[in-house]
N, C-alpha and C positions, 0 to 999 in steps of 0.2 A: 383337686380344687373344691370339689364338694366331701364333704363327711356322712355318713350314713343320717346324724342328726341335722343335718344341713338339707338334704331331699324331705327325711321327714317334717322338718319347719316348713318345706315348700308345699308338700302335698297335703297335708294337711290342712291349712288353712284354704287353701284353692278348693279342695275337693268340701268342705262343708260351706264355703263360699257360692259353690256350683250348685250345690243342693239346694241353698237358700234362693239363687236366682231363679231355678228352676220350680222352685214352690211357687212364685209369684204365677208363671201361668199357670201350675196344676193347680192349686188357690182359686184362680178365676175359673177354669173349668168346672171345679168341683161344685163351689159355692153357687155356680149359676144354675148347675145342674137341676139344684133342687126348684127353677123358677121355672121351668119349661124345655123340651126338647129342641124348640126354634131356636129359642136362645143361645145353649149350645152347641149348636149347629152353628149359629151366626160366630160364636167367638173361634170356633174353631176354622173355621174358612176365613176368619180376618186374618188367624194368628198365622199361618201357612205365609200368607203376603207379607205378615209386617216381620217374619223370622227372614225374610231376604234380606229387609231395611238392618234387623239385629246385625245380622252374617258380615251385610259389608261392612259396618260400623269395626266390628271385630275383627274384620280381615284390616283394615285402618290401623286398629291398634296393635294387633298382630304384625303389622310390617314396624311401626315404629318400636316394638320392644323390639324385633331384631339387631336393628339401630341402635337402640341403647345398648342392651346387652353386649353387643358387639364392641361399642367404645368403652364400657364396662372392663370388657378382658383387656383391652390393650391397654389401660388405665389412663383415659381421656375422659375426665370428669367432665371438663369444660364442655365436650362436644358432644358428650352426653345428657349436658342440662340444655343444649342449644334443642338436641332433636327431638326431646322431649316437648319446651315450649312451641317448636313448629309442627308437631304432633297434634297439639292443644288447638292450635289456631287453624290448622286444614280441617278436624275436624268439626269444629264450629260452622266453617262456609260453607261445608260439604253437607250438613245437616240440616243447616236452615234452606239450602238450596233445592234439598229434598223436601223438607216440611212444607211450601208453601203451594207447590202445583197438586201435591197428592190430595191438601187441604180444599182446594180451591174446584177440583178434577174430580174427587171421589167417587159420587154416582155413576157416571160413565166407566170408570176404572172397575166398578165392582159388576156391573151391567158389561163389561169385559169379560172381564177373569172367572164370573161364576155364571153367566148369562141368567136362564129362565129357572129364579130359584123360586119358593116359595114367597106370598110377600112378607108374611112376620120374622121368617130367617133372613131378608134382605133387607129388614127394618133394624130388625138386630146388629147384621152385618156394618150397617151405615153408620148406627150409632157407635158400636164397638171401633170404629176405624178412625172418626173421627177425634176423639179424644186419646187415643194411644198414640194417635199421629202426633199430638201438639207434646207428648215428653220424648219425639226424637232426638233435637238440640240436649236435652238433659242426657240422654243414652249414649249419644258418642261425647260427651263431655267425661261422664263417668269411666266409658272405655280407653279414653286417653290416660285419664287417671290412671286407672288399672294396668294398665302398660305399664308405666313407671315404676308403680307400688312391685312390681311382679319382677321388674328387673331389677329394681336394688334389693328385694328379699323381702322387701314389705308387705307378705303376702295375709300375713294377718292383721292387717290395717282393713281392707278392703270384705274379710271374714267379718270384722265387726260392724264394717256400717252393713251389710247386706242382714247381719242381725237384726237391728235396729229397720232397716227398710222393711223386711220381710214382718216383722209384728205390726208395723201400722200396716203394713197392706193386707194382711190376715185379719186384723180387726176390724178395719175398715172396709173391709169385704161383707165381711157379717152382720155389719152394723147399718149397712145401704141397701143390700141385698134383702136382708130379715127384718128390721126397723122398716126403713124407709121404702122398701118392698119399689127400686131403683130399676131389679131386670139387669141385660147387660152392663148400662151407666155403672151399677151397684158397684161393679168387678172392675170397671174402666178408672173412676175416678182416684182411689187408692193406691191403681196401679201408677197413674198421672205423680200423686205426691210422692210416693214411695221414690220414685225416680229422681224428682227434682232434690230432694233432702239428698239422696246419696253423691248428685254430681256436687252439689258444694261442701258436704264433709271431706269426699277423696280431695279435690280440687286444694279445700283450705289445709289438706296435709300436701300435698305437694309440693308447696308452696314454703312448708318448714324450713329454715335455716339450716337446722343441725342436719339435715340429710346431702350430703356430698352431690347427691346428682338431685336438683329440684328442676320447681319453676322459678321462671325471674321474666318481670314484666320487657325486658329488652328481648326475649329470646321469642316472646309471645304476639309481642305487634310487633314485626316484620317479616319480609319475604326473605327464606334462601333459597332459592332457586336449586342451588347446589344437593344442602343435604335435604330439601322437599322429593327430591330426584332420587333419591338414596332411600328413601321413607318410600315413596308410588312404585320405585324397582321391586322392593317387593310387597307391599301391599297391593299393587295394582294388577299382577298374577293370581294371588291371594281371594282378591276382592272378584276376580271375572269369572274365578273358579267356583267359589262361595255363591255368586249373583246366578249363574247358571244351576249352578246345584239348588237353589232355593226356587227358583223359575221352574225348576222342574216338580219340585216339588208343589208347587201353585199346579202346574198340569194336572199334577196326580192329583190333588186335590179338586181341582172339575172333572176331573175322571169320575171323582169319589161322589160326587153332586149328583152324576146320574145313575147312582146307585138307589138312589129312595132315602126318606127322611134318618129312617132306622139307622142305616149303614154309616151315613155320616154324622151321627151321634155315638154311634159306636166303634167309629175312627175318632172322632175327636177325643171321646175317653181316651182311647186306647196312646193316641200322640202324647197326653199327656203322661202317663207312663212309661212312655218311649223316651221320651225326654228326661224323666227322672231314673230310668237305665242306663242313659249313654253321660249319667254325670259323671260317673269315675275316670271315663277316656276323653273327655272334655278338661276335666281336670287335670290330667296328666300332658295334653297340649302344652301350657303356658310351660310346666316343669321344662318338656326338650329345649323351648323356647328360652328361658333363661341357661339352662346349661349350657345345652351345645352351642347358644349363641356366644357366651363369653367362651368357651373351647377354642371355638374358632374365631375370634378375636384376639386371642393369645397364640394364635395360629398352632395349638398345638393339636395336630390331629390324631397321637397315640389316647389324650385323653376323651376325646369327641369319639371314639370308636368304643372306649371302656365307657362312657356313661351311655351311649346306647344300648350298647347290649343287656348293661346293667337296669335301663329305664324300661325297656321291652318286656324283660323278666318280671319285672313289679307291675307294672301295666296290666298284664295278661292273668295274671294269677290276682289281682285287685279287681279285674273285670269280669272274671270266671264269679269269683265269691258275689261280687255285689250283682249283678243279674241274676243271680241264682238265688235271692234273697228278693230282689224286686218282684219276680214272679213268685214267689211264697205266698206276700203280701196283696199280690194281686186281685185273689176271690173277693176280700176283705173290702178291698177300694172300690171293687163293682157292687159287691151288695150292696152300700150304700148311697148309690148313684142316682139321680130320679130317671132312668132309662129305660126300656121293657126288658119283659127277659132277655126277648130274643137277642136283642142288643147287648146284654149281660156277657152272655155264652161267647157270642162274637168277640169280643173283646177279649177275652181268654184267647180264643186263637188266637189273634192278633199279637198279644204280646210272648207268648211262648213262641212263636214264630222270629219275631225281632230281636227278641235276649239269647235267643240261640246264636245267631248270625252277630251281636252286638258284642255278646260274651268270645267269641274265640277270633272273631274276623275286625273290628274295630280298632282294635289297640295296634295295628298295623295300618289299615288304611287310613285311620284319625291319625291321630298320634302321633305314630311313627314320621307321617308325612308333616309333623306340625315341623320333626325335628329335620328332617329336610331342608325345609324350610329355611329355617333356622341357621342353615350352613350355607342358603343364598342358593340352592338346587330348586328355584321357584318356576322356571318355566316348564320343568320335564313333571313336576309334580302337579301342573295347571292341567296341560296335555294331556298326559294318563285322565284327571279326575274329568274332566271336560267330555274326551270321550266317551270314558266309562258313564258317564249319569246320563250322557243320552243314549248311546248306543245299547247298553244293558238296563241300567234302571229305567230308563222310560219307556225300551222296546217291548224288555219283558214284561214290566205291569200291565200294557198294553197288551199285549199276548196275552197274558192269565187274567187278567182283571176283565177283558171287554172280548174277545176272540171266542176266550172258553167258558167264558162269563162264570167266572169263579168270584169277580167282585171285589172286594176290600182282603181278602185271601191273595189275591192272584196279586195286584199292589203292591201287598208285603212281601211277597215272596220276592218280586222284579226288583225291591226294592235293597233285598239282601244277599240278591246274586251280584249287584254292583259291589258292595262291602268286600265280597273274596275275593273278584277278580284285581281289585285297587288293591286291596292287602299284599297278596302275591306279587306282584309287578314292583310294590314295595320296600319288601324284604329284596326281592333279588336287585333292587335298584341299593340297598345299603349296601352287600356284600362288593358290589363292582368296584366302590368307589370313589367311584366317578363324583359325587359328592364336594369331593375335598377338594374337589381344582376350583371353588368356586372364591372368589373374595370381596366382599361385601364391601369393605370399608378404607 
């Protein structure tokens, strides 16, 4: 079903698509860097919170490409441009339904989550929160997009507006930040437009005629009860799995608070990094997702076995190479950071720590589990990750980070005994096959 040049049209656009998204917060990191360590502090303890709000949006869009992709292989256009536009439309209520308590609620929320910070890091914090809150509604608008674009093969549609997003948000950066000497705002406002421009280019191509599965305003204002139920089956696994795993990562990040100013400047660097290490197995998610999801839409499950094996292979060996290259780069993005030494240094551990555990153990517990997924195996893959992120990642950071008071060390490390443990349960979860009994659609 797919051609060797058929995965590479897929990864490729996805994987410099992923890069480009992920520039937008190392972009704001960096750029703010040079205005003060609060500040970076502040952006870096918002973006922890607002990568929950990302996660669920994408576990959203991640249940409905399933849906598609699914009526894709059985070749039901129709019902694949229906669960597309009811895609569109949940994630619109679901957004604004978020966007307006967070807006309204924030001081207390932040006076939650990070308690007794500094005041110009919680000045920061507030400011950064509240203007990245208001392009939620844009965020899961684009992520529906993107669902679609991903399942009919559209994936360099979405390459090129994140192009075009990412140089206004990069110059816009530079130009509020450096000019207009903005501070956090600087980093917030660009990131604001950059978002909105992209949910209406994806949106006004979705919407193209000549594409077999669109949008259509009939599929967009109404309720299906039916296949909204089929979309939340698995996105709502997806979504509680993600919600928890990003919650926890909010812990580690007040974990990371009563570390001292340093340390969580020297986390925030280092996340940004981290983020642009785990592009390739983020990238490689959507791929399972459109394959095995139309595999198993055509119900054939010799071919869903042959494109995993084949997907794992390219996966592991694309993620070996590209963290092994991210940390090369590494010294280069610290020296030019406005952070102390000490903070410098630190961050080198931190990330040769994470690209270790990113590079061989990821492309199994990400990934692999995207393609799970994918074949409607959403409650055992919820289970395992749900566990594992509290039971190991929060136990053990908590163990090393505060027990042995190893710090922003001890963190990383709880944080990469989770990745093995999910990886292995993984793999032996493909092999069983238990996978296959599942039918989506």
């Amino acid at each position: 079903m797919f051609s060797n040049k058929d995965l590479r049209n897929l990864i490729v656009p996805l994987f410099i698509e992923q890069f480009l998204l992920m520039f937008v917060g190392i972009a704001d990191t960096f750029v703010v860097s040079f205005s003060s360590e609060a500040d970076v502090s502040g952006v870096s303890l918002v973006t922890s919170f607002n990568t929950v709000l990302i996660f669920l949006f994408t576990a959203l869009s991640s249940g409905g490409a399933v849906i598609i992709s699914q009526y894709i292989g059985s070749k039901r256009e129709n019902m694949a441009s229906r669960s597309a536009g009811q895609l569109l439309m949940i994630s619109m209520v679901i957004s604004v339904a978020m966007t307006i308590p967070i807006l309204l609620f924030r001081m207390p929320l932040l006076n939650l989550l990070f308690g007794k910070i500094e005041p110009d890091v919680m000045t920061a914090c507030e400011t950064y929160l509240f203007i990245t809150t208001l392009s939620l509604p844009c965020l899961a608008i684009y992520d529906a997009g993107t669902a679609l674009c991903r399942s009919i093969g559209k994936t360099n549609v979405t390459m090129y507006i994140s192009i075009v997003a990412n140089i206004i948000n990069v110059i816009g950066n530079c130009i509020c930040v450096f000019w207009f000497r903005l501070g956090v705002a600087g980093v917030a406002y660009p990131s604001l437009l950059s978002r909105v421009l992209s949910a209406v280019a994806v949106t006004a191509f979705c919407f193209h005629k000549q594409n077999a599965v669109r949008y259509k305003l009939a599929d967009i204002f109404c309720w299906d009860g039916a296949l909204l139920k089929k979309i939340m089956g698995i996105a709502l696994p997806n979504g509680i799995e993600n919600g928890v795993h990003q919650l926890v990562k909010v812990a580690l990040s007040s974990m990371v608070a009563l570390f001292g100013t340093y340390q969580i400047a020297a986390n925030g660097v280092a996340q940004s990094i981290w983020s642009l290490a785990a592009i390739m197995g983020l990238a490689m998610a959507p791929v399972y997702t459109t394959v095995i999801g139309q595999c198993m839409g055509a119900r054939d499950i010799d071919a869903a076995n042959f494109y995993f094996k084949k997907l794992n292979k390219i996966t592991l060996v694309l993620s070996i190479i590209w963290n092994a290259l991210i940390f090369a780069i590494t010294p280069l993005i610290v020296q030019y950071s406005a952070i102390s030494p000490e903070a410098k240094n630190l961050v080198i551990w931190l990330v040769l720590i994470n690209n270790i555990f990113n590079a061989l153990a990821y492309p199994f517990a990400g990934s692999l589990g995207n393609g799970l997924r994918a074949a409607g195996d959403v409650k055992f893959t919820m289970i395992v990750s749900i566990s594992l992120t509290v039971a190991a990642r929060l136990l053990f950071s908590a163990l090393f980070g505060l027990l042995f008071g190893w710090g922003v060390i001890g963190v990383a490390i709880g944080m990469s005994i989770d990745l093995v443990f999910r990886g292995a349960i993984f793999i032996r979860r493909l092999k069983s096959q238990k996978w296959t009994q599942f039918q989506v659609i």
